[in-house]
BAVEX-28112 format. One record per residue (C-alpha): chain; residue in three letters; x, z, y. Coordinates in Angstrom, 2 decimals. Example, Ala and Ser with C-alpha at 12.3 -4.5 7.8 and 13.67 -1.06 7.14 Angstrom:
2
mise chaine: A, residu: ALA, xx: 12.30, zz: 7.80, yy: -4.50
mise chaine: A, residu: SER, xx: 13.67, zz: 7.14, yy: -1.06
//
This chain:
305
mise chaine: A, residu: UNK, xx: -30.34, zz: 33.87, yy: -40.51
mise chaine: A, residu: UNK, xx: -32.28, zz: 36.54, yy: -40.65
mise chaine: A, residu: UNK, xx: -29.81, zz: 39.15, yy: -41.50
mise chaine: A, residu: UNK, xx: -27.50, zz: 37.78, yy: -38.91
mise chaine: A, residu: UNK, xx: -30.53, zz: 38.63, yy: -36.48
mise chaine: A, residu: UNK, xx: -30.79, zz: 42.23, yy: -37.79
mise chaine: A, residu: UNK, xx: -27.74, zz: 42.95, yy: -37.05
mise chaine: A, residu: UNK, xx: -27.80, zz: 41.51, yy: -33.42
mise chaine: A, residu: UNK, xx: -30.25, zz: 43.53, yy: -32.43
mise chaine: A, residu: UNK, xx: -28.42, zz: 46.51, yy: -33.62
mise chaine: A, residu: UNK, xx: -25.67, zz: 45.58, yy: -31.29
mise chaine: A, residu: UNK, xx: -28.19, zz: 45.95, yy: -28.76
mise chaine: A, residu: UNK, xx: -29.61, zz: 49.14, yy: -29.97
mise chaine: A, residu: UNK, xx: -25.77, zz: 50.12, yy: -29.52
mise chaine: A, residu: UNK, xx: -25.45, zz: 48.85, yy: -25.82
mise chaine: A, residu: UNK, xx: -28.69, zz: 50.94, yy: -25.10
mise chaine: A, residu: UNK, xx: -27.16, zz: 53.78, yy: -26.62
mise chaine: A, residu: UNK, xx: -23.78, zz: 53.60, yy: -24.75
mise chaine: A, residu: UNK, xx: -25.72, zz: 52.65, yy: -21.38
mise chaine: A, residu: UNK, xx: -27.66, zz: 56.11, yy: -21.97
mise chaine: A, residu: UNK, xx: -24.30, zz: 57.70, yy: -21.71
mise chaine: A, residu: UNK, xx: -23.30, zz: 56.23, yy: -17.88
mise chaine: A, residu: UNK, xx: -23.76, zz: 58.83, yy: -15.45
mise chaine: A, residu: UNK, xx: -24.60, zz: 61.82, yy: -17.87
mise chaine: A, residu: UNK, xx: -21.13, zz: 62.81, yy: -18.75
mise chaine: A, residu: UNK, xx: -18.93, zz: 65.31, yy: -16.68
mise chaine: A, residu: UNK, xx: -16.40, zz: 64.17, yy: -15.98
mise chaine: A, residu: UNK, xx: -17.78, zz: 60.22, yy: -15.24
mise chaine: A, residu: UNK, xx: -15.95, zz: 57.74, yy: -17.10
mise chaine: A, residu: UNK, xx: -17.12, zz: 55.25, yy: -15.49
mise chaine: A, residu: UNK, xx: -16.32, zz: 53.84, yy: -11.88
mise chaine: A, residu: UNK, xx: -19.36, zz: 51.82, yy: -10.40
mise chaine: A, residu: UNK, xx: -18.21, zz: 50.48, yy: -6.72
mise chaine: A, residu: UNK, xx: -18.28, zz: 47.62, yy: -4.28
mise chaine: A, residu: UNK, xx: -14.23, zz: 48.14, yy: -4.29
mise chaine: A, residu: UNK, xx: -12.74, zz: 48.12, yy: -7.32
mise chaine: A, residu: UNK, xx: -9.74, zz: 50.98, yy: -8.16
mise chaine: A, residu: UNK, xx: -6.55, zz: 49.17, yy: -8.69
mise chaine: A, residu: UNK, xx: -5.55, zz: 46.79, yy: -11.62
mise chaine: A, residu: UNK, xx: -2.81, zz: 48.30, yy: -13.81
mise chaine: A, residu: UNK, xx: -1.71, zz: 44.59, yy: -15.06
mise chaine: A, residu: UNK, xx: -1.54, zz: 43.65, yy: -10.61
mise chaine: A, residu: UNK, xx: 0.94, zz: 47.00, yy: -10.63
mise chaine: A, residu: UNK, xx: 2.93, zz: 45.87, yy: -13.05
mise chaine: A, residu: UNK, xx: 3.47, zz: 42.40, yy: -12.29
mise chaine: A, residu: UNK, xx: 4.79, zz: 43.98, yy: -8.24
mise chaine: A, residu: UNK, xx: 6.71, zz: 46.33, yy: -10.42
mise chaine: A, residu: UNK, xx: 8.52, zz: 43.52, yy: -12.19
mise chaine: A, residu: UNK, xx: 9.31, zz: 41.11, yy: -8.87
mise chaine: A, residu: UNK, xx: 10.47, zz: 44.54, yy: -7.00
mise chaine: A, residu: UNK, xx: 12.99, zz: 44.79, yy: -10.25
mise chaine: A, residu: UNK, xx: 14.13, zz: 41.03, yy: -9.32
mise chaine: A, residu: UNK, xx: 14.41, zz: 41.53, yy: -5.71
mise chaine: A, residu: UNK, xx: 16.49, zz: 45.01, yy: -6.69
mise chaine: A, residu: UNK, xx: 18.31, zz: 43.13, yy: -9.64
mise chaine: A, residu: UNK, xx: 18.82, zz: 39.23, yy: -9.22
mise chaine: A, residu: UNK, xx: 19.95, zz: 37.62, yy: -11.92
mise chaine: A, residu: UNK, xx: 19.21, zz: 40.11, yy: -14.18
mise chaine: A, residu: UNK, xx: 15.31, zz: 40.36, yy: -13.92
mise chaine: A, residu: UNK, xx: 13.17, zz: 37.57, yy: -13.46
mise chaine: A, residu: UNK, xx: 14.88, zz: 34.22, yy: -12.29
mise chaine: A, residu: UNK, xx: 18.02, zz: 34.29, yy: -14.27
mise chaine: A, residu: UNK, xx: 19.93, zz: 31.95, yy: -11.81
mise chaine: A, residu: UNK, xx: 19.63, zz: 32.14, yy: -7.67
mise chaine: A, residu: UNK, xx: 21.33, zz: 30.45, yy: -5.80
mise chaine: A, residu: UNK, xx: 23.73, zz: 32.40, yy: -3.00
mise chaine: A, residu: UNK, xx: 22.97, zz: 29.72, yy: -0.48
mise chaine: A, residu: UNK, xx: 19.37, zz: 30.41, yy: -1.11
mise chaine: A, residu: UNK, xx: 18.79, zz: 33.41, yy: -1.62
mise chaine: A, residu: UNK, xx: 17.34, zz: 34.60, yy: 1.90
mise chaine: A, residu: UNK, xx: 14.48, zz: 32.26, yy: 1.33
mise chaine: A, residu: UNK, xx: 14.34, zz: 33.22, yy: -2.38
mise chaine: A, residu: UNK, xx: 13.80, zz: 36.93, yy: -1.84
mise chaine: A, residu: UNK, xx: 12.10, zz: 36.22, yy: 1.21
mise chaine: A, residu: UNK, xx: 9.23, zz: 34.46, yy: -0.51
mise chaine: A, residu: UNK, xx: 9.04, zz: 36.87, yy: -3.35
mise chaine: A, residu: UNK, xx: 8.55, zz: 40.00, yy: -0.73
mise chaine: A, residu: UNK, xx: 6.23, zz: 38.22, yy: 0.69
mise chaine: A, residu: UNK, xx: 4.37, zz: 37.97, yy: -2.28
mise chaine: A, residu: UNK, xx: 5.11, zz: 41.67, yy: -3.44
mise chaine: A, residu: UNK, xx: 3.90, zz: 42.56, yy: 0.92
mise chaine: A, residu: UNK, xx: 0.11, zz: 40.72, yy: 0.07
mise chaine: A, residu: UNK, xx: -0.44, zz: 42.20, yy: -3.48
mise chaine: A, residu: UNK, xx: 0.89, zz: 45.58, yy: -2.96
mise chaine: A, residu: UNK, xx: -1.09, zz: 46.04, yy: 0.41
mise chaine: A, residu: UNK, xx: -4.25, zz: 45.45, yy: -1.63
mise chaine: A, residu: UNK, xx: -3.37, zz: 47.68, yy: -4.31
mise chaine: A, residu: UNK, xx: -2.65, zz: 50.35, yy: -2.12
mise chaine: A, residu: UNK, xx: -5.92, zz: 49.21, yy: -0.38
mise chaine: A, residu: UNK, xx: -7.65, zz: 49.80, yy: -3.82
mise chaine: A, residu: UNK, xx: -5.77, zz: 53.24, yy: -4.20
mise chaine: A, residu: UNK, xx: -6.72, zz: 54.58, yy: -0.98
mise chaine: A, residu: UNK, xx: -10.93, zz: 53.25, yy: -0.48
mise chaine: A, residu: UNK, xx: -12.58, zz: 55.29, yy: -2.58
mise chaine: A, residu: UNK, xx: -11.43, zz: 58.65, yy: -0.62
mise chaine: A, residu: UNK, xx: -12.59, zz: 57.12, yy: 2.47
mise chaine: A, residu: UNK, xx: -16.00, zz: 58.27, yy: 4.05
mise chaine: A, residu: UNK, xx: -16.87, zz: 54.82, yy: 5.41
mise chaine: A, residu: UNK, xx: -19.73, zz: 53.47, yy: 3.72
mise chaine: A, residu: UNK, xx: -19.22, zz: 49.82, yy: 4.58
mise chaine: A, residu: UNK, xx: -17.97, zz: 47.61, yy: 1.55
mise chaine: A, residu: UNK, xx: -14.99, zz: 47.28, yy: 3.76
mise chaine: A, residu: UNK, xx: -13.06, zz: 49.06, yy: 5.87
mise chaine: A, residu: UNK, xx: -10.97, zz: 47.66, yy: 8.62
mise chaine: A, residu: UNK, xx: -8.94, zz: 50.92, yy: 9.16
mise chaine: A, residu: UNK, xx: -8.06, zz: 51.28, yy: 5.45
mise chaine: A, residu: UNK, xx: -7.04, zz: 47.94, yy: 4.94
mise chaine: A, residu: UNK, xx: -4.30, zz: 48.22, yy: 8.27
mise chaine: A, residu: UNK, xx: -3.48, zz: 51.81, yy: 6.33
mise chaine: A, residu: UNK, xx: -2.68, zz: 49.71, yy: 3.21
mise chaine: A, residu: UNK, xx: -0.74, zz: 46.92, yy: 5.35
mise chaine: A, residu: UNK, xx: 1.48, zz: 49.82, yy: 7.44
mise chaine: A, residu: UNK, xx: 2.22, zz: 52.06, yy: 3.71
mise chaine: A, residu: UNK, xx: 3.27, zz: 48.65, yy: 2.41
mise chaine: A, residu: UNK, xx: 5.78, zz: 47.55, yy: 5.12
mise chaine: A, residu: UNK, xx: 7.11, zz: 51.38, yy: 5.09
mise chaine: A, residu: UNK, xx: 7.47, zz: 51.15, yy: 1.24
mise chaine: A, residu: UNK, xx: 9.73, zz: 47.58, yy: 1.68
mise chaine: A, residu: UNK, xx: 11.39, zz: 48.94, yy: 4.31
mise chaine: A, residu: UNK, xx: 12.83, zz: 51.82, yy: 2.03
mise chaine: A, residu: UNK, xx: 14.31, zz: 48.72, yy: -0.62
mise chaine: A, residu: UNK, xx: 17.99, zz: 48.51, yy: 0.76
mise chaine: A, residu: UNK, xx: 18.21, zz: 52.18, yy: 0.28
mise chaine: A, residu: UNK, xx: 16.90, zz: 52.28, yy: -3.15
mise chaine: A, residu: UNK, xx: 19.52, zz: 49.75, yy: -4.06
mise chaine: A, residu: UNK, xx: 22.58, zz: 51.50, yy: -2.86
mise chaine: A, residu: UNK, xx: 20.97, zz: 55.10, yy: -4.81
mise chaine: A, residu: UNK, xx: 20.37, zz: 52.05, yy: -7.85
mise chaine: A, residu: UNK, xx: 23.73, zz: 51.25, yy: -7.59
mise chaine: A, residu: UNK, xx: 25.02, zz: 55.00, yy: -8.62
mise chaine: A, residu: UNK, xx: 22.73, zz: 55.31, yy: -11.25
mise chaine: A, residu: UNK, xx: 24.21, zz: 52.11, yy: -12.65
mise chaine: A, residu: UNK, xx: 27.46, zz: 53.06, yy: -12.14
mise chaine: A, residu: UNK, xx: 26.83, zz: 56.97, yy: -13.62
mise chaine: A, residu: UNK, xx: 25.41, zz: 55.40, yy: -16.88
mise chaine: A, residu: UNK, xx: 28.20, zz: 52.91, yy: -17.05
mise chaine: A, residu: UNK, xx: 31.10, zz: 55.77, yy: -16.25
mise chaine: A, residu: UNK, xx: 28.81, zz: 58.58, yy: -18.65
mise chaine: A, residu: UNK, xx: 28.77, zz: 56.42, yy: -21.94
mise chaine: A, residu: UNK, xx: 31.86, zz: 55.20, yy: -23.61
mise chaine: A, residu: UNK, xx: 29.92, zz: 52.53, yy: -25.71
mise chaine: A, residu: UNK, xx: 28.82, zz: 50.36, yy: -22.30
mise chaine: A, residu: UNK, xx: 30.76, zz: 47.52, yy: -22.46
mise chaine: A, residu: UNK, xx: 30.33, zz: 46.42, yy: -18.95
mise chaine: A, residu: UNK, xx: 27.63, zz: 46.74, yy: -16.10
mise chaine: A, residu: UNK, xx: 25.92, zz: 43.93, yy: -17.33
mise chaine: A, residu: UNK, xx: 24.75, zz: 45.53, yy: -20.79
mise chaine: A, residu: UNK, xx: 23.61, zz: 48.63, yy: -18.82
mise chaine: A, residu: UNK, xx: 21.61, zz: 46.89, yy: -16.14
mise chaine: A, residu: UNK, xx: 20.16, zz: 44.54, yy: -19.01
mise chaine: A, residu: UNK, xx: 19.77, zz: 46.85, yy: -22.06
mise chaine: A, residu: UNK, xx: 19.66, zz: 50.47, yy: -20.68
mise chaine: A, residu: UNK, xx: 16.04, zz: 51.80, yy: -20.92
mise chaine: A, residu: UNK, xx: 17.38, zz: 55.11, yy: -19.01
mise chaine: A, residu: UNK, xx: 17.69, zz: 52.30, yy: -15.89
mise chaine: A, residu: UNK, xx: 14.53, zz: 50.86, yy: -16.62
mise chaine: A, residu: UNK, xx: 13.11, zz: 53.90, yy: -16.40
mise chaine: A, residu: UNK, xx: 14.82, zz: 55.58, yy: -13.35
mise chaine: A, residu: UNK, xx: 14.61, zz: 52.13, yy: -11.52
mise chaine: A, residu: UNK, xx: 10.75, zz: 52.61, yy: -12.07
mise chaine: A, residu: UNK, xx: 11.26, zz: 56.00, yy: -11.00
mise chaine: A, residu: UNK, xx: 12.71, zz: 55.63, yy: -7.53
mise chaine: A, residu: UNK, xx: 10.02, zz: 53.25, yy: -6.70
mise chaine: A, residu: UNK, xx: 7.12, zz: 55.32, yy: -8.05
mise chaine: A, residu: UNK, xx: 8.55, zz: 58.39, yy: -6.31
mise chaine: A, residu: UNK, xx: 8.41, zz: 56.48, yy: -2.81
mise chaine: A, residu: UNK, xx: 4.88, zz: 55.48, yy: -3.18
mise chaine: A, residu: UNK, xx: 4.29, zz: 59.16, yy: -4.28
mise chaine: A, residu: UNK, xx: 5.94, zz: 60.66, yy: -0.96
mise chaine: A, residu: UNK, xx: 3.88, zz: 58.40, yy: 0.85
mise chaine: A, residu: UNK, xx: 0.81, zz: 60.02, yy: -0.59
mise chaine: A, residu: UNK, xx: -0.68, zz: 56.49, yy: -2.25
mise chaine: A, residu: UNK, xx: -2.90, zz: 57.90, yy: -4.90
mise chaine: A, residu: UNK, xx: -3.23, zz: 56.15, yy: -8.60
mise chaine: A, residu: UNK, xx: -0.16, zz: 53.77, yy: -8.00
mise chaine: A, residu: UNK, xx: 2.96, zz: 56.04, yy: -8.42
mise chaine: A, residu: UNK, xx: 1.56, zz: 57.43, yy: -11.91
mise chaine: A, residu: UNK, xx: 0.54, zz: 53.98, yy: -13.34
mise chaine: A, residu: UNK, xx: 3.94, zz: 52.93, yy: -12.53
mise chaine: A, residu: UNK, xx: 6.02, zz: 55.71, yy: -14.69
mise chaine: A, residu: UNK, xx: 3.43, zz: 55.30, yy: -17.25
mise chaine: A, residu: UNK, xx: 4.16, zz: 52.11, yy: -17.51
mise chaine: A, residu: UNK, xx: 8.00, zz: 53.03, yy: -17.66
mise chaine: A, residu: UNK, xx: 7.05, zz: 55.73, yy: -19.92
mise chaine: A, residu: UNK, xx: 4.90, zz: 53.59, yy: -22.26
mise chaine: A, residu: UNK, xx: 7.73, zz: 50.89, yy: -22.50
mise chaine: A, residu: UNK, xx: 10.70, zz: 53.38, yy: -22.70
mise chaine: A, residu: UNK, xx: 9.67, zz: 56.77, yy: -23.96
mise chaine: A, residu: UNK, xx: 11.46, zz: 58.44, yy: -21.23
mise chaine: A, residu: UNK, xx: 8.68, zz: 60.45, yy: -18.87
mise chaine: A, residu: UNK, xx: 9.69, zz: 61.31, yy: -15.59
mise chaine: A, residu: UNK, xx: 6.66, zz: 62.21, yy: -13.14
mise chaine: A, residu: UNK, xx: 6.87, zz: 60.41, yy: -9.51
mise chaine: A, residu: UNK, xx: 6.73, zz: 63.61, yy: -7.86
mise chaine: A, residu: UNK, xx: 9.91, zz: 64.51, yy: -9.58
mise chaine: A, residu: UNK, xx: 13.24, zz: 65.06, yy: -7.11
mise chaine: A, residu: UNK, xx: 16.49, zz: 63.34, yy: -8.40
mise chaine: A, residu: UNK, xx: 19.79, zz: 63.00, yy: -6.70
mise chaine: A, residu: UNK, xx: 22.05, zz: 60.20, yy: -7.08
mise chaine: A, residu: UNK, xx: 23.92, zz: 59.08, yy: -9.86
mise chaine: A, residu: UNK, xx: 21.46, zz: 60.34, yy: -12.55
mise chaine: A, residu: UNK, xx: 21.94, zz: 59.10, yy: -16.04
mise chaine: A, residu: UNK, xx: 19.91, zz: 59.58, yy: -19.19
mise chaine: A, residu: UNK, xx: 21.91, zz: 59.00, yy: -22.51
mise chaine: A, residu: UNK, xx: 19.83, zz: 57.32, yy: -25.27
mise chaine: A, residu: UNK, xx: 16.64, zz: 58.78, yy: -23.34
mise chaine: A, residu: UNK, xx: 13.87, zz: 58.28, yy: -25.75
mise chaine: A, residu: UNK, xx: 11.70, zz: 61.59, yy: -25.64
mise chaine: A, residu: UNK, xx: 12.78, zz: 63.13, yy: -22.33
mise chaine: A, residu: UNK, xx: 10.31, zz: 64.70, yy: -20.25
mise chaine: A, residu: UNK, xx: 10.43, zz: 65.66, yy: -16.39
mise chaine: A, residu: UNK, xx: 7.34, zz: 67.71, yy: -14.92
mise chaine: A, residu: UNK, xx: 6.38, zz: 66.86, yy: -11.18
mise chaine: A, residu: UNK, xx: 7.85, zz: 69.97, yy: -9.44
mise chaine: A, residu: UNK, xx: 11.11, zz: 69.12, yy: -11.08
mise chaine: A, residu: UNK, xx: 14.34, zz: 69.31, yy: -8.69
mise chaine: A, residu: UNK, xx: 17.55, zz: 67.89, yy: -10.11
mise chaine: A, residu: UNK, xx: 20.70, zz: 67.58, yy: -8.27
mise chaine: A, residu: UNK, xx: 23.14, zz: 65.03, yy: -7.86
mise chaine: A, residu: UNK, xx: 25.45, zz: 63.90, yy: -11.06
mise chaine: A, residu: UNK, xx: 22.95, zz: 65.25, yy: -13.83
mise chaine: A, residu: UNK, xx: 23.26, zz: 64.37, yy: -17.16
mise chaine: A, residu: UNK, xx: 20.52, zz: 64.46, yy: -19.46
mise chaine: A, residu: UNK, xx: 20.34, zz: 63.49, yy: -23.46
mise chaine: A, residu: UNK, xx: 17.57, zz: 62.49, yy: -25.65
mise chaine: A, residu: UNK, xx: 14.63, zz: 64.82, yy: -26.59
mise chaine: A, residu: UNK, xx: 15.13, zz: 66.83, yy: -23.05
mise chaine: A, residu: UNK, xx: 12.54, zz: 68.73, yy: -21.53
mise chaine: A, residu: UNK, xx: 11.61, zz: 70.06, yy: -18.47
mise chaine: A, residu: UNK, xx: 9.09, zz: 71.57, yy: -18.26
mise chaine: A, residu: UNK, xx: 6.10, zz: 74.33, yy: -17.22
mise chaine: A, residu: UNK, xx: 6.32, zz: 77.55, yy: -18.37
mise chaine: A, residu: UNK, xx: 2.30, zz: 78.27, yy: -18.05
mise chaine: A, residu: UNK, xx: -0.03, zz: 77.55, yy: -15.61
mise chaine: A, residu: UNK, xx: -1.54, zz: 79.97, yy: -13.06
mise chaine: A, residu: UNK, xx: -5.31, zz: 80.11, yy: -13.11
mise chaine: A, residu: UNK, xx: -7.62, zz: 81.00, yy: -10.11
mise chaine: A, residu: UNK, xx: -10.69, zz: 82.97, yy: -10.15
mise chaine: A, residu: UNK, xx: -12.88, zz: 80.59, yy: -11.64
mise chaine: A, residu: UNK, xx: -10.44, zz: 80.03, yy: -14.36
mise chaine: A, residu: UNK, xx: -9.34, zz: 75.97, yy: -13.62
mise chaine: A, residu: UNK, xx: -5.58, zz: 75.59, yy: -13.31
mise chaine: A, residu: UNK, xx: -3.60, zz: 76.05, yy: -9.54
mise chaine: A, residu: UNK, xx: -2.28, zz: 72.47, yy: -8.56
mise chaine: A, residu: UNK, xx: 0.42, zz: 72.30, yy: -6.11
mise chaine: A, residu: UNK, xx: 3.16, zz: 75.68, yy: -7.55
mise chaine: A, residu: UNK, xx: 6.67, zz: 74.87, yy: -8.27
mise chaine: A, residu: UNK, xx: 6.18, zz: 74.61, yy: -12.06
mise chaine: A, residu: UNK, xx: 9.71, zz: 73.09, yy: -13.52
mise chaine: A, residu: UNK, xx: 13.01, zz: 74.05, yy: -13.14
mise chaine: A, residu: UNK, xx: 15.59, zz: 73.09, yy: -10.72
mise chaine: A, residu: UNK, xx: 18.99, zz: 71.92, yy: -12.19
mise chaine: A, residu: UNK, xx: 21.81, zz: 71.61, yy: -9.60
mise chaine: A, residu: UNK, xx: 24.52, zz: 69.53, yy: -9.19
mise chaine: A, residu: UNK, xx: 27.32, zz: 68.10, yy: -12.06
mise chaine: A, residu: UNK, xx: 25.20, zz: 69.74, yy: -14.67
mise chaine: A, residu: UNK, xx: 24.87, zz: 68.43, yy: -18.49
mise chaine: A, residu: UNK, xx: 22.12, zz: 68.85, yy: -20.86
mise chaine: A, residu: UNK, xx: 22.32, zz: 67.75, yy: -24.80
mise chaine: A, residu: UNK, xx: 19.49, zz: 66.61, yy: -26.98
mise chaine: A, residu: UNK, xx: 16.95, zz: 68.54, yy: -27.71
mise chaine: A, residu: UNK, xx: 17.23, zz: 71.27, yy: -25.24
mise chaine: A, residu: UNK, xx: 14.03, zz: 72.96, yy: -23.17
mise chaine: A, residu: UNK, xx: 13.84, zz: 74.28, yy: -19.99
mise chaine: A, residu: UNK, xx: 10.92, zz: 75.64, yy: -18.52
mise chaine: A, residu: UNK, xx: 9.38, zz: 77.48, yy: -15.62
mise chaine: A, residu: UNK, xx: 9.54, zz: 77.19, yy: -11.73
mise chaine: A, residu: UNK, xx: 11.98, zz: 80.03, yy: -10.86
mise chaine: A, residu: UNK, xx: 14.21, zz: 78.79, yy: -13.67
mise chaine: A, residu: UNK, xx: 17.37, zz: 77.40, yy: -12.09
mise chaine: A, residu: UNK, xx: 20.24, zz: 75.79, yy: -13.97
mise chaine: A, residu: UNK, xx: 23.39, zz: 76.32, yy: -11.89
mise chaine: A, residu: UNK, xx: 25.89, zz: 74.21, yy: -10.66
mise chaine: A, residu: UNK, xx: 28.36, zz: 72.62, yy: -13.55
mise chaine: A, residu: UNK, xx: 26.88, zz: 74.14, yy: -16.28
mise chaine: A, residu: UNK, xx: 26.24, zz: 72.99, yy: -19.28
mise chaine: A, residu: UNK, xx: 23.07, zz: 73.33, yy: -21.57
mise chaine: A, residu: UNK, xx: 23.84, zz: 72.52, yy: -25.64
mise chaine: A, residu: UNK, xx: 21.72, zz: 70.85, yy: -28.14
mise chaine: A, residu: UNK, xx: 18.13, zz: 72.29, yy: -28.96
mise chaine: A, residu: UNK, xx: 18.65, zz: 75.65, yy: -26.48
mise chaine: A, residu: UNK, xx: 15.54, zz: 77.01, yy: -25.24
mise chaine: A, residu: UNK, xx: 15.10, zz: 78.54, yy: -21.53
mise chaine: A, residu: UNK, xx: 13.47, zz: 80.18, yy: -19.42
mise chaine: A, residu: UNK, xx: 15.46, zz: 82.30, yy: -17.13
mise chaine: A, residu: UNK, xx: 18.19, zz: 81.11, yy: -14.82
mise chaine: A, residu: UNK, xx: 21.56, zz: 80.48, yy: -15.65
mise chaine: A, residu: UNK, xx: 24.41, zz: 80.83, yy: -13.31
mise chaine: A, residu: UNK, xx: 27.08, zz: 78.14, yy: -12.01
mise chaine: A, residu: UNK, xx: 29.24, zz: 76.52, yy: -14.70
mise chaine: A, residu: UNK, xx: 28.24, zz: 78.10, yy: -17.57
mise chaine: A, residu: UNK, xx: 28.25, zz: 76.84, yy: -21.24
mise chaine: A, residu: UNK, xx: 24.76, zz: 77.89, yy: -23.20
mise chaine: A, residu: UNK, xx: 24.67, zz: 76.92, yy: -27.05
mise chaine: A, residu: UNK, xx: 22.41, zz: 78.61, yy: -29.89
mise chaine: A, residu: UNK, xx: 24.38, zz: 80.31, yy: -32.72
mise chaine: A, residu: UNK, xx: 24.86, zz: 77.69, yy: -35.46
mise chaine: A, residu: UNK, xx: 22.00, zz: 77.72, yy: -38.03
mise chaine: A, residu: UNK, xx: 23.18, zz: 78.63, yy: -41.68
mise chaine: A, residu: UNK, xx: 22.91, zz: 76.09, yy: -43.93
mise chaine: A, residu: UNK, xx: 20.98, zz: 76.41, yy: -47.21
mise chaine: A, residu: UNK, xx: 22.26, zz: 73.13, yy: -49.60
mise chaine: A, residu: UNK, xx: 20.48, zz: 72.94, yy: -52.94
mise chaine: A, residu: UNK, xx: 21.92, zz: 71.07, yy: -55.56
mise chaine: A, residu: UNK, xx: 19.62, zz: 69.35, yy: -58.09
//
């Protein structure tokens, strides 16, 4: 008993170390308010019911009914209407000056980006719908548009995506980027919500691809595995913290094709139309329209034993 005591208080001779630490460190980490900043688990739980009303059948409720589905989807964006508007209400408080521990004009903010975010849904299907139909035409092995919409962690991913990048256009802080994370953590596929896409996008395999915020892609891209695109450096000001806000990834235009592996970098680097980009190719200069760039083929050393 005794022993087990000892070591209780040292618990609390831990807690009154850690405590010390609230407030002293630069940056905080640590977020002491009346309002609290949004709950991850909240965003993901909208981000799967926005998936069912997007995908019936295939997320969420496995059967719906035709006859009912007005009042199906109906109730469910209802739902999504309430806890989005006070997530975005979370996202958006804490860069408000009013002091109060609420604020009247943030909340009807929240309620108007929320209804403006909904509104954009039918359109995000029918840009959905290419995708779909991109991955299903781009990969022999898809046995039907089923398996794609089901299995495909490239549609997972870029379904995510289009939401996210909504939200981001909109200027709601904290949500866009804990919704690709999320995609990100589940898929391995990284595409920032500030990212541009065009339609019928598809990502082959996709685990380890990479797409930097100021990223513009075209319409009909192609990308493997193990693509990135990426920053070439980062401009510093005077005081020597990085310049937010430059174009600082490539733009790849239309009907273009990148293999596995490959690396493009920089903000004036522009992939032209119809090219393609081979397997494990570094860049950083501009390529013009449909042009084939591979590396020269490594020579092989085999050692027998």
């Amino acid at each position: 008993m005794r022993e087990h005591l000892k070591k209780r208080e040292q618990v609390r001779d831990i807690t009154r170390e850690v405590i010390q630490t609230f407030g002293s460190l630069q940056p905080k980490l640590e977020h002491f308010a009346t309002i609290p900043l949004p709950d991850r688990a909240s965003v993901i739980k909208i981000l799967d019911d926005l998936l069912e009303v997007i995908y019936p059948g295939y997320f969420g409720k496995k059967y719906v009914e035709s006859t009912n589905i007005e009042y199906y989807v109906g109730d469910l964006l209802d739902s999504i209407y309430a806890r989005l508007t006070q997530e975005t209400y979370r996202s958006i408080r804490p860069e408000c000056r009013n002091a109060d521990d609420a604020c009247d004009h943030c909340h009807a903010l929240a309620e108007d980006q929320s209804l403006l975010f909904l509104r954009k849904l039918s359109g995000l299907r029918l840009r959905l719908a290419d995708d779909v139909r991109a991955a299903f035409d781009g990969d022999p092995a898809a046995k039907s548009i089923d398996e794609v919409i089901f299995a495909y962690p490239a549609i997972f991913a870029i379904s995510i995506y289009r939401l996210a990048h909504e939200l981001n256009l909109q200027r709601i802080p904290l949500l866009p980027r804990i919704m690709t994370e999320h995609a990100h953590s589940v898929t391995g596929i990284d595409i920032h919500p500030g990212a541009t896409i065009g339609s019928g996008f598809f990502i082959d395999h996709g685990t380890g691809v990479v797409i930097g915020e100021t990223t513009v892609i075209g319409n009909r891209v192609k990308l493997y595995q193990g693509v990135t695109l990426g920053a070439l450096s980062f401009a510093m000001d005077e005081q020597g913290h990085i310049v937010r806000g430059s174009k600082r990834h490539p733009t790849i235009e239309d009907d273009v094709v990148i293999y596995a592996g490959a690396t493009i970098l920089g903000g004036s680097t522009v992939i032209g139309q119809g090219s393609i980009i081979g397997g494990n190719v570094w860049l950083t200069r501009s390529v013009p329209p449909y042009t084939r760039v591979i590396i020269s083929a490594p020579e092989l050393v085999i050692d027998s034993k």
